[in-house]
C-alpha positions in Angstrom: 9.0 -15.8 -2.1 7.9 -16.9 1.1 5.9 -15.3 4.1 7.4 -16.4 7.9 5.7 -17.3 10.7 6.6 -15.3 13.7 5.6 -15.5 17.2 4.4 -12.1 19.1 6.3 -11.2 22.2 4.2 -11.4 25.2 3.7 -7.9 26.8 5.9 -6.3 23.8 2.5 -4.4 21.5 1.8 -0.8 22.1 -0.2 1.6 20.0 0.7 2.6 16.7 0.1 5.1 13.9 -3.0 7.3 13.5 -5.2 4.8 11.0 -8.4 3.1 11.6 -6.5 -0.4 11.8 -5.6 -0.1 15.6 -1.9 -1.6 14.8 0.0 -2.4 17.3 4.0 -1.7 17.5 5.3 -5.2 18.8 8.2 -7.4 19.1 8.0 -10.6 17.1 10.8 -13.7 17.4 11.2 -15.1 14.1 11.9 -18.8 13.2 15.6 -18.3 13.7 15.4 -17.1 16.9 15.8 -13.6 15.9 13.8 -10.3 17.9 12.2 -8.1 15.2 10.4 -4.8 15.4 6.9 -5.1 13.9 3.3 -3.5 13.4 1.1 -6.0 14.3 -2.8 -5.5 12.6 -5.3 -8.0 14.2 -8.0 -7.9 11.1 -10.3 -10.7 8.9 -8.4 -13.4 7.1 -9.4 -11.7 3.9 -7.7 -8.5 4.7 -4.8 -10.2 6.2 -4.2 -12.4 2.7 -4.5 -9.0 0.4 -1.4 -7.4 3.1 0.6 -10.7 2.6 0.0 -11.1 -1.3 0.2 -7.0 -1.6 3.5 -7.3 -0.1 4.6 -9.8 -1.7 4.1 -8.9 -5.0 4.6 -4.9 -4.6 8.1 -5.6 -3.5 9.2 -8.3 -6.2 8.0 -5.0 -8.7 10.7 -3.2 -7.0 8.5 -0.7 -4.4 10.0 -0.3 -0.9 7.6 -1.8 1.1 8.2 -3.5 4.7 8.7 -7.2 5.1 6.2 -9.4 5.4 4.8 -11.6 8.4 1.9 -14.0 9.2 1.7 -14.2 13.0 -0.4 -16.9 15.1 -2.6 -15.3 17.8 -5.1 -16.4 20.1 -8.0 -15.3 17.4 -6.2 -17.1 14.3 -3.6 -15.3 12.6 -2.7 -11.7 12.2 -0.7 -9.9 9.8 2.6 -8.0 10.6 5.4 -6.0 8.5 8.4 -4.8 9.6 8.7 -1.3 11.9 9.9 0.8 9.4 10.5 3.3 12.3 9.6 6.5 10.6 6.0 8.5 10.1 3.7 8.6 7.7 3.6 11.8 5.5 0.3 12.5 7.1 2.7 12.6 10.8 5.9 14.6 9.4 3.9 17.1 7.8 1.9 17.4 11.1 -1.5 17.4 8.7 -3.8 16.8 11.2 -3.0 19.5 14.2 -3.8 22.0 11.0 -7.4 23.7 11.5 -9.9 23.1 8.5 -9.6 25.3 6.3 -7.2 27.2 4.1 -4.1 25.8 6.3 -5.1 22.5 5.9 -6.0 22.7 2.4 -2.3 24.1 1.3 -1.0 21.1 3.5 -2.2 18.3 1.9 -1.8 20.2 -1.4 2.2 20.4 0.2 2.0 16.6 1.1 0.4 16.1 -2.5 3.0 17.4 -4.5 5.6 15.8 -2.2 4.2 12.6 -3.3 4.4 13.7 -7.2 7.6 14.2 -7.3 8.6 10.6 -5.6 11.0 8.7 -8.2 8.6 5.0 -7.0 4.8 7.1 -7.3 4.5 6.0 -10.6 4.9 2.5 -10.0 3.0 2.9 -7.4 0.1 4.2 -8.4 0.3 1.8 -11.2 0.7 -1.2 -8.6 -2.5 0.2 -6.8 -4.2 -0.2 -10.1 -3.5 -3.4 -10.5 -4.1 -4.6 -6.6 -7.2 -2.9 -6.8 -6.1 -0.1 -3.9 -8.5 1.9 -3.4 -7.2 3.4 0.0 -3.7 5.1 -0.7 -3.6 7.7 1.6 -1.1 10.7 3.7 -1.3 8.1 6.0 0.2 5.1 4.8 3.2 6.3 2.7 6.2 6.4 5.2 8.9 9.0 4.2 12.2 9.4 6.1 12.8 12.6 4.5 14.7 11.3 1.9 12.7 7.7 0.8 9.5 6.5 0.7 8.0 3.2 2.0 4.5 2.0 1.0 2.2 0.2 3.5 -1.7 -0.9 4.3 -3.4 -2.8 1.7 -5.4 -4.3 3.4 -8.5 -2.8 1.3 -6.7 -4.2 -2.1 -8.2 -7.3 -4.2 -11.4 -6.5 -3.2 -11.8 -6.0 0.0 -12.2 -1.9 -0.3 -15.6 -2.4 -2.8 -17.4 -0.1 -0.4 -14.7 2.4 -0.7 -14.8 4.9 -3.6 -13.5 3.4 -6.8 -9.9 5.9 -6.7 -6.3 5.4 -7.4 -5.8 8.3 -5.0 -1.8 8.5 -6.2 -3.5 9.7 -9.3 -5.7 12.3 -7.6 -2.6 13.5 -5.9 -0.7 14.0 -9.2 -4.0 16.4 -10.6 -3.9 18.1 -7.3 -0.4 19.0 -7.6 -0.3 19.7 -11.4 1.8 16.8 -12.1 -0.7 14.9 -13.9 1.0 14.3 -17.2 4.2 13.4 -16.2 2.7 10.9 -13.2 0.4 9.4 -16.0 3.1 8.9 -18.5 5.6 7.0 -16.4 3.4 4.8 -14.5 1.5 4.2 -17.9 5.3 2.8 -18.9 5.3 1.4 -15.5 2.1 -0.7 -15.9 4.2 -2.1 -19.2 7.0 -3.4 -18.0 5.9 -4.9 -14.6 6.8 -8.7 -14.5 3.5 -10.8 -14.8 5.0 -13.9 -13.1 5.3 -12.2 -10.0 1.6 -12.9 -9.5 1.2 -16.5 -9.2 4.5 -16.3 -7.2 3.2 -14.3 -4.7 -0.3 -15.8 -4.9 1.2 -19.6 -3.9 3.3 -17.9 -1.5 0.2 -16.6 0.2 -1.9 -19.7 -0.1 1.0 -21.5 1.9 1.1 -18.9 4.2 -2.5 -18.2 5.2 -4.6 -20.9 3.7 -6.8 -21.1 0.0 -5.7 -17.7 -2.0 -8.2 -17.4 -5.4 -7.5 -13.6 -5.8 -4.4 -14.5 -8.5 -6.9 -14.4 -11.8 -7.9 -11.1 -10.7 -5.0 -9.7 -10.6 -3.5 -11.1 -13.4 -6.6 -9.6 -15.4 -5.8 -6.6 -14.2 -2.0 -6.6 -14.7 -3.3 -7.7 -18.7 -5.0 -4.3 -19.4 -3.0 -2.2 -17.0 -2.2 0.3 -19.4 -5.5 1.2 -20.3 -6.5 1.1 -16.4 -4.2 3.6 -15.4 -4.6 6.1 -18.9 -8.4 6.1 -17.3 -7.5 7.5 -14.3 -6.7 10.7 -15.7 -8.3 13.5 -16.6 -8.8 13.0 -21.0 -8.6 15.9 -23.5 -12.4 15.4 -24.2 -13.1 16.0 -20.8 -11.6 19.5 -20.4 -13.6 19.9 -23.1 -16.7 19.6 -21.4 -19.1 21.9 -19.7 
């Protein structure tokens, strides 16, 4: 695994997306020379390092997430993936020009369902487990209309503690009625995920964007997995309950 250094394109970043980030589209020359289509996200070096390792390690699991790049501006160093160059569910489903309310609602139960029944949720939502993820949304799963591609984790390893403690990919699946299915493949999921991926991706980082200490804590995580994603689900005692 390694992360490249690219150089941004003078003049070449626009606006991008509908998130909270303010990415940038952009045009980045890689080492070799080559032009690439990128979203550039200009955040803390702690955010930055849980997009590189994320990416890093959520692809060697075998997710479909953009490629990976560390990119030297005038503040430090940014992080950019690949321009996948389609929307987010949260654009194709045109979610937001709904009106609150009942129409909304029955879209994002529409864009929940959609998300079920993705062959890669499961290991997905079990990936979020174990990067800590607490900010899956509509908004950062990219789906051409036949695949999906994962992006933002930025708020992973950590850096989402003031966020509510969610695997959202899980909340989706009870929305939609899925729940049991979901659970039990990403519970096999969580087993068979390759543990030396971690320090792989973690040195990879480190070379890429300085000191990386968040490999333990994943690795911890990865170690009770199972049990981390059975919790996210609603138990038989607690249908049980008043």
């Amino acid at each position: 695994m390694k992360i490249e250094v690219a150089t941004l394109v003078e003049g070449s970043e626009s606006d991008a997306g509908d998130g909270i980030t303010d990415a940038k589209r952009c045009v980045l020359t890689l080492p070799d020379g080559t032009l690439r289509a990128a979203v550039l996200k200009r955040a803390p070096l702690g955010h930055v390092a849980a997009e590189c390792f994320s990416a890093l390690l959520l692809k060697a699991w075998g997710l479909d997430v953009p490629t990976p790049f560390v990119v030297q501006v005038d503040e430090g160093i940014a992080f950019a993936s690949a321009d996948a160059g389609y929307p987010s569910l949260k654009q194709r489903l045109g979610i937001n020009a709904l009106p609150e309310g009942p129409l909304r609602d029955a879209g994002i139960k529409l864009a929940a369902e959609l998300t079920s029944s993705f062959a890669s949720t499961p290991l997905a939502l079990a990936a979020d487990e174990a990067i800590d993820n607490r900010d899956r949304n509509l908004g950062n799963i990219l789906w051409d209309g036949a695949a999906e591609t994962w992006i933002d984790h930025a708020m992973a390893l950590g850096e989402g503690a003031h966020m509510n403690d969610l695997n959202k990919l899980a909340t989706m699946a009870v929305m939609a009625g899925s729940a049991e299915a979901v659970q039990a493949s990403a519970i096999a999921q969580s087993l068979a995920l390759d543990r030396s991926h971690v320090e792989t991706a973690a040195q990879a980082t480190s070379d890429a964007v300085g000191s990386f200490e968040k490999a333990n804590f994943v690795a911890d995580r990865v170690a009770r997995l199972g049990m981390l994603v059975l919790a996210r689900f609603p138990q038989p005692h607690d249908l049980l309950s008043p």
